[in-house]
Biopython code that builds the backbone (N, CA, C, O; Angstrom):
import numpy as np
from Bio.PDB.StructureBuilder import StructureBuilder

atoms = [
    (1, "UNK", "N", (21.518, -21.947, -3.753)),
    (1, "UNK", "CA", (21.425, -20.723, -2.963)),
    (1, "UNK", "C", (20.050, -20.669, -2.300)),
    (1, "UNK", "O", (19.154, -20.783, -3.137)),
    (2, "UNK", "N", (19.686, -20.550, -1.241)),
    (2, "UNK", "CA", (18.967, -20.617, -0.504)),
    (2, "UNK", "C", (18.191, -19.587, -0.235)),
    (2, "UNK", "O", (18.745, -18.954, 0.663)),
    (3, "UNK", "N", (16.893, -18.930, -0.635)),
    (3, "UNK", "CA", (15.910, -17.366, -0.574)),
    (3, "UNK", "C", (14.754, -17.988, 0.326)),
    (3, "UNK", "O", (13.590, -18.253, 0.026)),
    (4, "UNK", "N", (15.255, -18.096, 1.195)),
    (4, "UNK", "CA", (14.601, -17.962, 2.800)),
    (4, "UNK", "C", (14.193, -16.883, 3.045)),
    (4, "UNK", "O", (15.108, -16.208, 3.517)),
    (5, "UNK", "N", (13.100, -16.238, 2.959)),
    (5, "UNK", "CA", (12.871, -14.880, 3.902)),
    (5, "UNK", "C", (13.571, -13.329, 2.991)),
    (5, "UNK", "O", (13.821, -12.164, 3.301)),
    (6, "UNK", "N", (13.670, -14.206, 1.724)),
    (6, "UNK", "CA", (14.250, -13.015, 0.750)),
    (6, "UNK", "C", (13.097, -11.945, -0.136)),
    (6, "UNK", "O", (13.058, -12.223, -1.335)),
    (7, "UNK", "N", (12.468, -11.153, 0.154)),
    (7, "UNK", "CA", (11.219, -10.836, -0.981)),
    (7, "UNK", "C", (11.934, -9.978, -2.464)),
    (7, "UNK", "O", (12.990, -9.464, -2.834)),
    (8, "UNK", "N", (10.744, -10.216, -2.879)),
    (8, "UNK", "CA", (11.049, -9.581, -4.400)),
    (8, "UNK", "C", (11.601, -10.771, -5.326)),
    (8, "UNK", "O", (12.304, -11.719, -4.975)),
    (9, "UNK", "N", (11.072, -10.456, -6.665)),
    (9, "UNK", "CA", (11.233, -11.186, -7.689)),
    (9, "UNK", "C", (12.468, -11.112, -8.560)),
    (9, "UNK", "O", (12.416, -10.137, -9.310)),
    (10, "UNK", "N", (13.595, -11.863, -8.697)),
    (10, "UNK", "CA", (14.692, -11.798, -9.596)),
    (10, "UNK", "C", (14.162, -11.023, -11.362)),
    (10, "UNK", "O", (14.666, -10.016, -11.858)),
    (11, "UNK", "N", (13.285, -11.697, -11.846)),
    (11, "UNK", "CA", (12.699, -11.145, -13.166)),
    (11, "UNK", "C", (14.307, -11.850, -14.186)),
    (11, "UNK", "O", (14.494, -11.509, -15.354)),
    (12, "UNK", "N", (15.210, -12.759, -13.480)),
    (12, "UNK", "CA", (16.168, -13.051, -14.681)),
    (12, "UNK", "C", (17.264, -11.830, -14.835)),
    (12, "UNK", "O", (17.869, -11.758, -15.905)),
    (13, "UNK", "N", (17.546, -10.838, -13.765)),
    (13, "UNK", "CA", (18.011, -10.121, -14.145)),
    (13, "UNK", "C", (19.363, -9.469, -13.314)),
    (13, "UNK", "O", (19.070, -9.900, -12.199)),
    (14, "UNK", "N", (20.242, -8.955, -13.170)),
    (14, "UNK", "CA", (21.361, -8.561, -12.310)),
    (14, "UNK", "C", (20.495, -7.490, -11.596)),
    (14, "UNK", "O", (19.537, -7.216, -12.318)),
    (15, "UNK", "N", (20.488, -6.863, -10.565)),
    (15, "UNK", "CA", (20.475, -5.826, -9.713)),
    (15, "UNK", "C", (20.300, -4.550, -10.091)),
    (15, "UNK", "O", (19.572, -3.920, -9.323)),
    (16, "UNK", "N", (20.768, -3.879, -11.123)),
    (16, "UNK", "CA", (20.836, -2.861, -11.491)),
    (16, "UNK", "C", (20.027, -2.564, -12.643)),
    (16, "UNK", "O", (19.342, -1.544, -12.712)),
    (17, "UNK", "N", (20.102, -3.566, -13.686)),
    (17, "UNK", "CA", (18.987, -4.035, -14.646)),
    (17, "UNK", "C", (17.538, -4.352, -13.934)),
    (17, "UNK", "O", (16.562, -4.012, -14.603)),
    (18, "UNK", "N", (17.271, -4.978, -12.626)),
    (18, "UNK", "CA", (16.264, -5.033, -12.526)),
    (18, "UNK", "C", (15.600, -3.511, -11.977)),
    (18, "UNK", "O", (14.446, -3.216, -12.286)),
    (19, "UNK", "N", (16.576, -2.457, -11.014)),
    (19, "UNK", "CA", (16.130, -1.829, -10.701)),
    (19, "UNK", "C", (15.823, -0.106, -11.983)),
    (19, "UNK", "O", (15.087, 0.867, -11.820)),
    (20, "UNK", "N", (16.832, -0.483, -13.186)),
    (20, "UNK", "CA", (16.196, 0.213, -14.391)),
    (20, "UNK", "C", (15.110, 0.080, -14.653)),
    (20, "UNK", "O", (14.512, 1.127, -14.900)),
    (21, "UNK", "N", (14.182, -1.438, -14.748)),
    (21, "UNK", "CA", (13.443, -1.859, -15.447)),
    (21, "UNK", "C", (12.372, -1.514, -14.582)),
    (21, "UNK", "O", (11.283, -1.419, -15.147)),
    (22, "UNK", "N", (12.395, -1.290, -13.293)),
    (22, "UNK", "CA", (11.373, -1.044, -12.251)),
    (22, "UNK", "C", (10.670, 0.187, -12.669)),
    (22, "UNK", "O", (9.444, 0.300, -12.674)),
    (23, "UNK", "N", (11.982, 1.621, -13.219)),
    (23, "UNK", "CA", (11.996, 2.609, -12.602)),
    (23, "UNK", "C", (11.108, 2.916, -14.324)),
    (23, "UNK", "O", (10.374, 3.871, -14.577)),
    (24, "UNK", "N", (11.466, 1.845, -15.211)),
    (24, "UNK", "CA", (10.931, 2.477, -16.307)),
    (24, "UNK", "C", (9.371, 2.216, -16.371)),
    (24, "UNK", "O", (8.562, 3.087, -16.691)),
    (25, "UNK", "N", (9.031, 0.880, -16.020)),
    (25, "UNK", "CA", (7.881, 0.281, -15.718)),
    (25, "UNK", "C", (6.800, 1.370, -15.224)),
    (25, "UNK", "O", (5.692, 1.688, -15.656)),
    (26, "UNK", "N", (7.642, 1.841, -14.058)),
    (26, "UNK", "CA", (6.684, 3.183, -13.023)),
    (26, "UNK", "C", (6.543, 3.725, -13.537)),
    (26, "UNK", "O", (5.322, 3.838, -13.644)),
    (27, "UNK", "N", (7.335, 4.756, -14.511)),
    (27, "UNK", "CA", (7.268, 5.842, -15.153)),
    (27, "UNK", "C", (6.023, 5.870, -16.126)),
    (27, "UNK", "O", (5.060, 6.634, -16.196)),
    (28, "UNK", "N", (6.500, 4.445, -17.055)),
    (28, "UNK", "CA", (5.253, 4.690, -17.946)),
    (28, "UNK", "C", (3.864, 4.139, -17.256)),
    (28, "UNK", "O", (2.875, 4.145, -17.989)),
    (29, "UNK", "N", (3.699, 3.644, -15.849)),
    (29, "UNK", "CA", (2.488, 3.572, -15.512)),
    (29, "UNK", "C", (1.972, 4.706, -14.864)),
    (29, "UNK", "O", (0.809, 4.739, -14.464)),
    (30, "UNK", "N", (2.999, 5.917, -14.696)),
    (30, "UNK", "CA", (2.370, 6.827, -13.706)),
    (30, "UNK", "C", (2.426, 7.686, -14.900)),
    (30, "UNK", "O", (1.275, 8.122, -14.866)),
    (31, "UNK", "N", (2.996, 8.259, -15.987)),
    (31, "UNK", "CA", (2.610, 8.864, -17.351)),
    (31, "UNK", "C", (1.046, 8.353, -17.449)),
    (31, "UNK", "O", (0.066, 8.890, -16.932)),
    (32, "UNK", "N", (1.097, 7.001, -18.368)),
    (32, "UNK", "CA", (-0.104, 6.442, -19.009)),
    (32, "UNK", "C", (-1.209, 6.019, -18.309)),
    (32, "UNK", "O", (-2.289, 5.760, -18.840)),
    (33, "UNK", "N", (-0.950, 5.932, -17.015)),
    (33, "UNK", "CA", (-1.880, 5.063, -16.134)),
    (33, "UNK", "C", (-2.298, 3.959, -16.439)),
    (33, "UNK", "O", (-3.356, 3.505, -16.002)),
    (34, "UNK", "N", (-1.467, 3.307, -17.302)),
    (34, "UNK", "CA", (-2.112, 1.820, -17.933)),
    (34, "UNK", "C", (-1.047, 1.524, -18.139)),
    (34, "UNK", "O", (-0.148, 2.354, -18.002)),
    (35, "UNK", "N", (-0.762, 0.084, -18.586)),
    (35, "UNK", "CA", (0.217, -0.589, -18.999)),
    (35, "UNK", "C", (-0.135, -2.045, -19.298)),
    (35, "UNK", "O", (-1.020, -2.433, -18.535)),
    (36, "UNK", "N", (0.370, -3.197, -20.373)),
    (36, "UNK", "CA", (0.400, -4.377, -20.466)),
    (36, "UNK", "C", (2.127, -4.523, -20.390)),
    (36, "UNK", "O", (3.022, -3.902, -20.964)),
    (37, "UNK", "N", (2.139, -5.696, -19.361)),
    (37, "UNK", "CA", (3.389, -6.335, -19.427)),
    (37, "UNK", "C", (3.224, -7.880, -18.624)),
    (37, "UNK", "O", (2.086, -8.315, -18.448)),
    (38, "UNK", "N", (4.141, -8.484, -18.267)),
    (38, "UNK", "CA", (3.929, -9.677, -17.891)),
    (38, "UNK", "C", (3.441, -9.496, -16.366)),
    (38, "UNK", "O", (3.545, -8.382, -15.853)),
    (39, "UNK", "N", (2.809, -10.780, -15.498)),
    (39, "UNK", "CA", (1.913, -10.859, -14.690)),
    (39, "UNK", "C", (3.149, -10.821, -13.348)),
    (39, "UNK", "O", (2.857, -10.345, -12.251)),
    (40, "UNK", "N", (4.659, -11.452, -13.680)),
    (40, "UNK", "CA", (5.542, -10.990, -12.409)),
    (40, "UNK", "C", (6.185, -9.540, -12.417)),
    (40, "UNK", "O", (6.613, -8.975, -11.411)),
    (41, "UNK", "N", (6.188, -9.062, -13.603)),
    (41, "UNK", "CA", (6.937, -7.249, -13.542)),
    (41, "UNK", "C", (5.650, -6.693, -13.445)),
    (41, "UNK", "O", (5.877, -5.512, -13.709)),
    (42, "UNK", "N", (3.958, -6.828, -13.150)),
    (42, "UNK", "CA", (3.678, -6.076, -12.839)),
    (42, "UNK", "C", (2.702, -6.392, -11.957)),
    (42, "UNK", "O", (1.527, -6.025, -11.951)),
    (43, "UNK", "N", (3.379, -7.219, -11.090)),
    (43, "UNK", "CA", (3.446, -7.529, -9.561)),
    (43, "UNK", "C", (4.148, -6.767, -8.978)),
    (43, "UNK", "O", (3.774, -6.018, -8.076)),
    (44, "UNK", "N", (5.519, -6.880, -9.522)),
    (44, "UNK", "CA", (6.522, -6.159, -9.016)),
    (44, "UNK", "C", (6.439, -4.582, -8.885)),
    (44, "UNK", "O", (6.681, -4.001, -7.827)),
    (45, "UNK", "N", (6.047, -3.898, -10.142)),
    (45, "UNK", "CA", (5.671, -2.286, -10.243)),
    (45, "UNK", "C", (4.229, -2.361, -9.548)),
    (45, "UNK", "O", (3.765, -1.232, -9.705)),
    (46, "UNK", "N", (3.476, -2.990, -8.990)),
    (46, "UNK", "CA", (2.834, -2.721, -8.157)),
    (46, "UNK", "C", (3.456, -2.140, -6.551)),
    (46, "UNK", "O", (2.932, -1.346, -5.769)),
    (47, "UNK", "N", (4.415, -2.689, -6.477)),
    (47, "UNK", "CA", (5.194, -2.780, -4.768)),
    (47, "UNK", "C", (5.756, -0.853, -5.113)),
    (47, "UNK", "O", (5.499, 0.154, -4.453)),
    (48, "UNK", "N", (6.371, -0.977, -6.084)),
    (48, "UNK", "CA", (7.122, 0.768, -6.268)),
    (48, "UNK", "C", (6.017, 1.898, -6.333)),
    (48, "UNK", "O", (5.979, 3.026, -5.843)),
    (49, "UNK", "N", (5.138, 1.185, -7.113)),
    (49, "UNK", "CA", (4.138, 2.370, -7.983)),
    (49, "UNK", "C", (3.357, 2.815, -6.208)),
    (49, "UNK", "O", (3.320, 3.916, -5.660)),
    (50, "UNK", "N", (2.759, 1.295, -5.651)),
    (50, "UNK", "CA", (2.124, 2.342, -4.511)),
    (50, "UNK", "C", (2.923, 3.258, -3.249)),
    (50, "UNK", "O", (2.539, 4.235, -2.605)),
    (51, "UNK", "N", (4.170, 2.487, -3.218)),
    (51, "UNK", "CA", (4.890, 3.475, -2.414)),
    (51, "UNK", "C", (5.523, 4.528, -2.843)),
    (51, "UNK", "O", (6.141, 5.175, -1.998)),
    (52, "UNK", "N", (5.545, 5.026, -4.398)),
    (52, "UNK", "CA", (5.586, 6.464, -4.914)),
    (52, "UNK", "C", (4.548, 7.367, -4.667)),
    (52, "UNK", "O", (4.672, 8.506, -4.219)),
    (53, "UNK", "N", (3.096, 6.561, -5.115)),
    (53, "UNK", "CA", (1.854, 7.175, -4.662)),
    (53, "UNK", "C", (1.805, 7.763, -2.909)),
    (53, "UNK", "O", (1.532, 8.905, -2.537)),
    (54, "UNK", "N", (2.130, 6.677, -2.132)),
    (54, "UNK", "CA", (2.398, 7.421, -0.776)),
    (54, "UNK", "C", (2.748, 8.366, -0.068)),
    (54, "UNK", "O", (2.351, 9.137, 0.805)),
    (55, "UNK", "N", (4.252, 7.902, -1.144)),
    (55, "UNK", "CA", (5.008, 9.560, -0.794)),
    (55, "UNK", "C", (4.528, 10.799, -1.186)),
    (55, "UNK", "O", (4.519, 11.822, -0.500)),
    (56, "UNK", "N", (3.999, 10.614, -2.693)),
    (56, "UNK", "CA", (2.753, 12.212, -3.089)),
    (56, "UNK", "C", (1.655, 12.192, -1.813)),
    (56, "UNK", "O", (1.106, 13.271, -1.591)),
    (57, "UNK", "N", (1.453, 11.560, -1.339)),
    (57, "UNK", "CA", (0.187, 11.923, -0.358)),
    (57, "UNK", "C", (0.873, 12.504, 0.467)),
    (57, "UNK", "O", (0.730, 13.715, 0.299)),
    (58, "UNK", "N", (1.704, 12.233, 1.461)),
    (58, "UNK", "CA", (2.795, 12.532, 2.512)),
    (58, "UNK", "C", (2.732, 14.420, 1.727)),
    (58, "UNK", "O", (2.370, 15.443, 2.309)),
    (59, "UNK", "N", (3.215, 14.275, 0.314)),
    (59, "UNK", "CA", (3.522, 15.795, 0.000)),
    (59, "UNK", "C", (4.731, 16.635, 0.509)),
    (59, "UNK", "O", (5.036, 17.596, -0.197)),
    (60, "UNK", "N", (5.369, 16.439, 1.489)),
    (60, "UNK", "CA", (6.362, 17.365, 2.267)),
    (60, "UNK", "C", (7.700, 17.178, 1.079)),
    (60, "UNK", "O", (7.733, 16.550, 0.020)),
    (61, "UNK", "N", (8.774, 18.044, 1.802)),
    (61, "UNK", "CA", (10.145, 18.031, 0.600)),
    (61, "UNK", "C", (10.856, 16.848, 0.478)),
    (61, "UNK", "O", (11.439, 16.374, -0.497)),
    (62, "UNK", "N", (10.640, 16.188, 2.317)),
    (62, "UNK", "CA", (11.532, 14.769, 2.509)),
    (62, "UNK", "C", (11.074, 13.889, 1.569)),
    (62, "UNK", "O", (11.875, 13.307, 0.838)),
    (63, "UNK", "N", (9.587, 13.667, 1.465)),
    (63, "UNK", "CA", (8.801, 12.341, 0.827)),
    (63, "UNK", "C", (8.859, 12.738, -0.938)),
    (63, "UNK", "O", (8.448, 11.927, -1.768)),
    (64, "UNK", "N", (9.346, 13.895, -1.274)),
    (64, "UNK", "CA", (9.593, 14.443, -2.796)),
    (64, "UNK", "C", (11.535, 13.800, -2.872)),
    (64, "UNK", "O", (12.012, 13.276, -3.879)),
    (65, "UNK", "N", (11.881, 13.906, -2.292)),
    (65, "UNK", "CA", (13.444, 13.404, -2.733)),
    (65, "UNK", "C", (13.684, 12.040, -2.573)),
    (65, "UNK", "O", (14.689, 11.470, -2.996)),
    (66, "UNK", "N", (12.366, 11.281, -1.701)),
    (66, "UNK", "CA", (12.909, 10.328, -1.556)),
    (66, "UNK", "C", (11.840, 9.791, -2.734)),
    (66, "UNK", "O", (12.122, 8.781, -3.377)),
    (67, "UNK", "N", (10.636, 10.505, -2.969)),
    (67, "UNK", "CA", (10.238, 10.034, -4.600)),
    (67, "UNK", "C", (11.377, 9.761, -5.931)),
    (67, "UNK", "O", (11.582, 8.852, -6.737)),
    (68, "UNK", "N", (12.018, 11.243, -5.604)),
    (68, "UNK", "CA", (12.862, 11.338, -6.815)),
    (68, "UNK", "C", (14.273, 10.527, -6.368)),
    (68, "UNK", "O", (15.235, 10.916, -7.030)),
    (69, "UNK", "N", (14.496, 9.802, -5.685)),
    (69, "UNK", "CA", (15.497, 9.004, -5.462)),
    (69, "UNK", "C", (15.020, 7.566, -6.275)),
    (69, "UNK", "O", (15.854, 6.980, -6.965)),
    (70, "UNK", "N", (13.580, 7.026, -6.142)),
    (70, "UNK", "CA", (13.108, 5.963, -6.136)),
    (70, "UNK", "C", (12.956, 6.013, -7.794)),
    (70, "UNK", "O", (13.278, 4.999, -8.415)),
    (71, "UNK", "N", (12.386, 7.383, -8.644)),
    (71, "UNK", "CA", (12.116, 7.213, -9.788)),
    (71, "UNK", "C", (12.608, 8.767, -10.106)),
    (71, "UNK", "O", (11.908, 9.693, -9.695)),
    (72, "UNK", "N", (14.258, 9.127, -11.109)),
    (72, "UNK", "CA", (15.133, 10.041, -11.259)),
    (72, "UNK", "C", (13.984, 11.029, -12.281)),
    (72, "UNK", "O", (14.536, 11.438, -13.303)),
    (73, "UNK", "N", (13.079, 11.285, -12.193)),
    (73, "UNK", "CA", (12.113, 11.745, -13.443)),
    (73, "UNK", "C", (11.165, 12.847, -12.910)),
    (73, "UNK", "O", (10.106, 12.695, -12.300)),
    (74, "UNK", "N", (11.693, 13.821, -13.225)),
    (74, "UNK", "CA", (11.246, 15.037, -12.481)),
    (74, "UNK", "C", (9.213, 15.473, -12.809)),
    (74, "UNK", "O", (8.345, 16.079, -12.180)),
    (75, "UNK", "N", (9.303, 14.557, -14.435)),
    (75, "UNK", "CA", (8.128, 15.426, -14.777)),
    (75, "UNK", "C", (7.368, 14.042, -14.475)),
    (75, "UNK", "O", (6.269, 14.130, -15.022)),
    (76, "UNK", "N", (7.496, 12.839, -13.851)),
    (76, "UNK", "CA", (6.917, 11.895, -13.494)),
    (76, "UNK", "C", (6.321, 12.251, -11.515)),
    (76, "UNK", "O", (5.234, 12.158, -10.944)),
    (77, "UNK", "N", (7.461, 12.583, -11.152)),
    (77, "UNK", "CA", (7.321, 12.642, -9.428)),
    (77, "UNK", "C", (6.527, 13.826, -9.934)),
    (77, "UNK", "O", (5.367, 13.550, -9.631)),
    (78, "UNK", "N", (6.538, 15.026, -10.557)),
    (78, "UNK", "CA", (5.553, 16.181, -10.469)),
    (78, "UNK", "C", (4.321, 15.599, -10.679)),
    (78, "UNK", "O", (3.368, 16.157, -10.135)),
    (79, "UNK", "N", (4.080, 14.466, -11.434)),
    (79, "UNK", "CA", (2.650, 14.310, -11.688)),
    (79, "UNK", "C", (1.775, 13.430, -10.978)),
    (79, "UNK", "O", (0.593, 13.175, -11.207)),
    (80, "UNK", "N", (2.849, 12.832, -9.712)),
    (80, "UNK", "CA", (2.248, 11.804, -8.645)),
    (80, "UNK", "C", (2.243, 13.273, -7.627)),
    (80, "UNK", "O", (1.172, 13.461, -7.052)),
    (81, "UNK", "N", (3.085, 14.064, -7.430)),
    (81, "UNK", "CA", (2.688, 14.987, -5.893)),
    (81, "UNK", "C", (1.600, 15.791, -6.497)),
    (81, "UNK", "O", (0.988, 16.281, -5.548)),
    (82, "UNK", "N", (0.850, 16.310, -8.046)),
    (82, "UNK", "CA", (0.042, 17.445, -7.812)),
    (82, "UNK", "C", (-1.158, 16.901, -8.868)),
    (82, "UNK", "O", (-2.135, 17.558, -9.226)),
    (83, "UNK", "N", (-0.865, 15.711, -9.213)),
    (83, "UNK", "CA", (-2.204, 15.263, -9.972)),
    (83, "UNK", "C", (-2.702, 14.239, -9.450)),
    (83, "UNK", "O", (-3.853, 14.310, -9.019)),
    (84, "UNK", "N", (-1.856, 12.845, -9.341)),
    (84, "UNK", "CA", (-2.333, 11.310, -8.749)),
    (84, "UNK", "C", (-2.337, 11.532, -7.193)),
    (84, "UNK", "O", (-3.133, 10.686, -6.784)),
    (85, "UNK", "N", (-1.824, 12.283, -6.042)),
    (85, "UNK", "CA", (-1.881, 12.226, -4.689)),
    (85, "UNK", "C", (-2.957, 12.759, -4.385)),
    (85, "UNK", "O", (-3.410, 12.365, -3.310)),
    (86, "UNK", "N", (-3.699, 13.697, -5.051)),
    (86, "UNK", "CA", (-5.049, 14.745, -4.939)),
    (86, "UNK", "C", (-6.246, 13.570, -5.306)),
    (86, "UNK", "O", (-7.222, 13.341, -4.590)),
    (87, "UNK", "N", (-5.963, 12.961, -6.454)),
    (87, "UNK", "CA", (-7.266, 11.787, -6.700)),
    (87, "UNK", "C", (-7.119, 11.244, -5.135)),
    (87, "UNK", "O", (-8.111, 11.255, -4.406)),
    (88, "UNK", "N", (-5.805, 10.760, -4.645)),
    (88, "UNK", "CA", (-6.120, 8.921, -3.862)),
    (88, "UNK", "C", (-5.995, 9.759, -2.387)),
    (88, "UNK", "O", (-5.632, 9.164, -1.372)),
    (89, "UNK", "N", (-6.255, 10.866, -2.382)),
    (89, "UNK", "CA", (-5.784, 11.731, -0.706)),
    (89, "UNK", "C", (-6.524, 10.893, 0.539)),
    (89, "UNK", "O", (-5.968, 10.662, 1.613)),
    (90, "UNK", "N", (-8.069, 10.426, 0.145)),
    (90, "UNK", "CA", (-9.380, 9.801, 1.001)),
    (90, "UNK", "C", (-8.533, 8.309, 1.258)),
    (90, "UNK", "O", (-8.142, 7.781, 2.299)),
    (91, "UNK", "N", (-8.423, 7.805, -0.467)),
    (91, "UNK", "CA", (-7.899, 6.187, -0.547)),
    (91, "UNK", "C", (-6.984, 5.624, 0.450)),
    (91, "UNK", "O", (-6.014, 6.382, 0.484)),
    (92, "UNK", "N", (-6.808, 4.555, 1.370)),
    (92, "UNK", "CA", (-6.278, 4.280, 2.419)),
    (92, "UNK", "C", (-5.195, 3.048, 1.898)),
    (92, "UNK", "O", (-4.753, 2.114, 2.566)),
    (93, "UNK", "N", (-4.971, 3.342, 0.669)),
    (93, "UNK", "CA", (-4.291, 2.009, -0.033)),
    (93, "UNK", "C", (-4.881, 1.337, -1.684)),
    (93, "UNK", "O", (-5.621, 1.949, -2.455)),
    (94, "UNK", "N", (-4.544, 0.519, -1.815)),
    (94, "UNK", "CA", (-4.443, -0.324, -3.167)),
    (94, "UNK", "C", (-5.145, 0.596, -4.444)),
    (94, "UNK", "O", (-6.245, 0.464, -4.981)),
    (95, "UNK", "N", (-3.734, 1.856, -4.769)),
    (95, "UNK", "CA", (-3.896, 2.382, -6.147)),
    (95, "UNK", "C", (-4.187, 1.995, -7.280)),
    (95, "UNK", "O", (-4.889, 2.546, -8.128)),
    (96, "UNK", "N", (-3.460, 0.702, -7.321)),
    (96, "UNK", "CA", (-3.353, -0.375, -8.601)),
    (96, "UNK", "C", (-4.447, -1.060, -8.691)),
    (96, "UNK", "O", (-5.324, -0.945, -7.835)),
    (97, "UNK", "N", (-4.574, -1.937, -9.813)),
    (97, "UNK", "CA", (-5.473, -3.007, -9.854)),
    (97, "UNK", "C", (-4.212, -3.895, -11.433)),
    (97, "UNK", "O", (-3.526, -3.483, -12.368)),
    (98, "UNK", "N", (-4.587, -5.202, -10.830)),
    (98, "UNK", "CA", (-3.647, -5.957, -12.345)),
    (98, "UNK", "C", (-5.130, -7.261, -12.659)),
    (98, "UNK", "O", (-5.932, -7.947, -12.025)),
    (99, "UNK", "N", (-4.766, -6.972, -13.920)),
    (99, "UNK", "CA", (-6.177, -7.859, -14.462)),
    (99, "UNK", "C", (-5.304, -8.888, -15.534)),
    (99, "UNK", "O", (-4.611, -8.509, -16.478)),
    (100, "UNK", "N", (-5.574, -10.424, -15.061)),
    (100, "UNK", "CA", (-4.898, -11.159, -15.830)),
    (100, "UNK", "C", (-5.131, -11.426, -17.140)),
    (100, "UNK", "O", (-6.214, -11.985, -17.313)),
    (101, "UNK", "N", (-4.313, -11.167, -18.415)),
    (101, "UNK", "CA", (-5.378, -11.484, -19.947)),
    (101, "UNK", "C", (-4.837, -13.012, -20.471)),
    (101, "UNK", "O", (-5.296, -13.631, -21.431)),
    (102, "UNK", "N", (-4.188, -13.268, -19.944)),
    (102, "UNK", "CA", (-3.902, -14.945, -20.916)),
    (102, "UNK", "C", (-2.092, -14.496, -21.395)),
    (102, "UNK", "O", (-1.353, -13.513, -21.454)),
    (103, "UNK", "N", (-2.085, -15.776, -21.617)),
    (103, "UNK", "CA", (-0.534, -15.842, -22.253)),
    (103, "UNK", "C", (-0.525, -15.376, -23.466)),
    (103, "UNK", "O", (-1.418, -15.521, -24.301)),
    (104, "UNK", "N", (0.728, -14.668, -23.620)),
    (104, "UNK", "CA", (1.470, -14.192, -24.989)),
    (104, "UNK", "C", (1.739, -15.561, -25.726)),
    (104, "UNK", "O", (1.988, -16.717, -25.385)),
    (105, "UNK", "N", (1.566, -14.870, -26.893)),
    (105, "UNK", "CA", (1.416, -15.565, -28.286)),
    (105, "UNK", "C", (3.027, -16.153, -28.354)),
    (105, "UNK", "O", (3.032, -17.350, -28.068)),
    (106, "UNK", "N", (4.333, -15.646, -28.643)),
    (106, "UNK", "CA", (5.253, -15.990, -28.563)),
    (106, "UNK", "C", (6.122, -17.219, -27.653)),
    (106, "UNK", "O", (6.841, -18.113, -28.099)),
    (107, "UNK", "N", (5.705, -16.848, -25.980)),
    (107, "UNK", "CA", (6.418, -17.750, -25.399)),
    (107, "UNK", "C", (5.747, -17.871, -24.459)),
    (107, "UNK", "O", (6.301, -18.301, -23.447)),
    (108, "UNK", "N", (4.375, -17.563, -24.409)),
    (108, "UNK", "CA", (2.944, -18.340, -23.231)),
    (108, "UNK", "C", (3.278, -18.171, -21.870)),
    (108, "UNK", "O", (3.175, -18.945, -20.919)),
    (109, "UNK", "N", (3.841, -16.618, -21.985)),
    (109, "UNK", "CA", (4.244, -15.432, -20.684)),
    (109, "UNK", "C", (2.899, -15.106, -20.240)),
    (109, "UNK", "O", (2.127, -14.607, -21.059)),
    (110, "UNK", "N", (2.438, -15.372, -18.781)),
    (110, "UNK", "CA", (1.404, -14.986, -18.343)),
    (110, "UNK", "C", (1.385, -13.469, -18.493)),
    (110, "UNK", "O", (2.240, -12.884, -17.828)),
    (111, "UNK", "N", (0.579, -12.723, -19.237)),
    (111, "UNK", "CA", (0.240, -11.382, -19.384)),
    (111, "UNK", "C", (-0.691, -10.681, -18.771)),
    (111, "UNK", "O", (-1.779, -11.251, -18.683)),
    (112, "UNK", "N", (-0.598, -9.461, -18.249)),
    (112, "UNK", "CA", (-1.363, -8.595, -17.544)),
    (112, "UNK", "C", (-1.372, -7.198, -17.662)),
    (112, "UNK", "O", (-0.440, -6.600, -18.199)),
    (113, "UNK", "N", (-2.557, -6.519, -17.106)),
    (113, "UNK", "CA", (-2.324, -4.951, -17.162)),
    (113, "UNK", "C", (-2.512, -4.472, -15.901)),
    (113, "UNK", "O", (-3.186, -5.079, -15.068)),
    (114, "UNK", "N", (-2.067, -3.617, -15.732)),
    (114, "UNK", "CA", (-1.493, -2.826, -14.490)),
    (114, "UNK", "C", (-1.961, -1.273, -14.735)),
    (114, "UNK", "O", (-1.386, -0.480, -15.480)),
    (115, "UNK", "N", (-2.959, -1.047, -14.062)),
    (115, "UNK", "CA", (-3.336, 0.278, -14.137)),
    (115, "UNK", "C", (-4.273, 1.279, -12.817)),
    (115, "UNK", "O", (-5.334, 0.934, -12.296)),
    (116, "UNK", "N", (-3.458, 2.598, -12.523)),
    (116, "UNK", "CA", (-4.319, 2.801, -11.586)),
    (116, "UNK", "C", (-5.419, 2.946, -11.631)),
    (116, "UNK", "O", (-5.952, 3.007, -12.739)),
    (117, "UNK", "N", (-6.249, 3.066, -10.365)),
    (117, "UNK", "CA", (-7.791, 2.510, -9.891)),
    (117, "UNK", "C", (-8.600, 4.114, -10.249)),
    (117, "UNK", "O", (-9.808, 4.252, -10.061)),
]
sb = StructureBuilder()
sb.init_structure("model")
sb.init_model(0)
sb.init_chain("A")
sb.init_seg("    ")
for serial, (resi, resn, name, xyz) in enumerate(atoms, 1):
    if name == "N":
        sb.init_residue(resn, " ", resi, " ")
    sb.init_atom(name, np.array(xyz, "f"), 0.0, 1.0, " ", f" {name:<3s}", serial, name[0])
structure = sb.get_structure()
């Protein structure tokens, strides 16, 4: 099968599983503001996490449904439109930062943390 011009990372997973795993990923990085997980899922929750952050800047009702379309979590999108969009309002981009720590002990999974700036 041929991924010519295809973006985004499979992660090993069907479609629907990957887009659970996205939505949970976000959640607990926009809860905790931190996270360790592997160095391609949080590549990947980098791509969601800053275009949730966007939409809190935006602020209007459209860019709130289409938050809560992207991540179903009411007390998560509340805390990107009236806590995290007020920090990054100046910021012109790159919320995140991922800092590489070395491979996991188990199966020498490149590991990383993912946390906003």
């Amino acid at each position: 099968m041929a991924s010519h011009r295809v973006s985004g990372r499979r992660l090993s997973r069907y479609k629907d599983q990957r887009k659970a795993l996205m939505r949970g990923l976000v959640c607990e990085l926009i809860k905790h503001e931190r996270i360790t997980t592997t160095l391609a899922k949080a590549k990947e929750t980098r791509i969601v996490a800053e275009k949730l952050i966007t939409h809190g800047k935006k602020g209007n009702l459209h860019h709130r449904r289409l938050a809560l379309a992207q991540v179903p979590n009411k007390r998560v999108v509340e805390k990107v439109f009236n806590d995290i969009a007020v920090r990054y309002a100046t910021r012109p981009g790159g919320y995140t930062r991922i800092t590489k720590l070395g491979p996991r002990q188990g199966d020498a999974a490149q590991m990383a943390v993912i946390e906003l700036v």
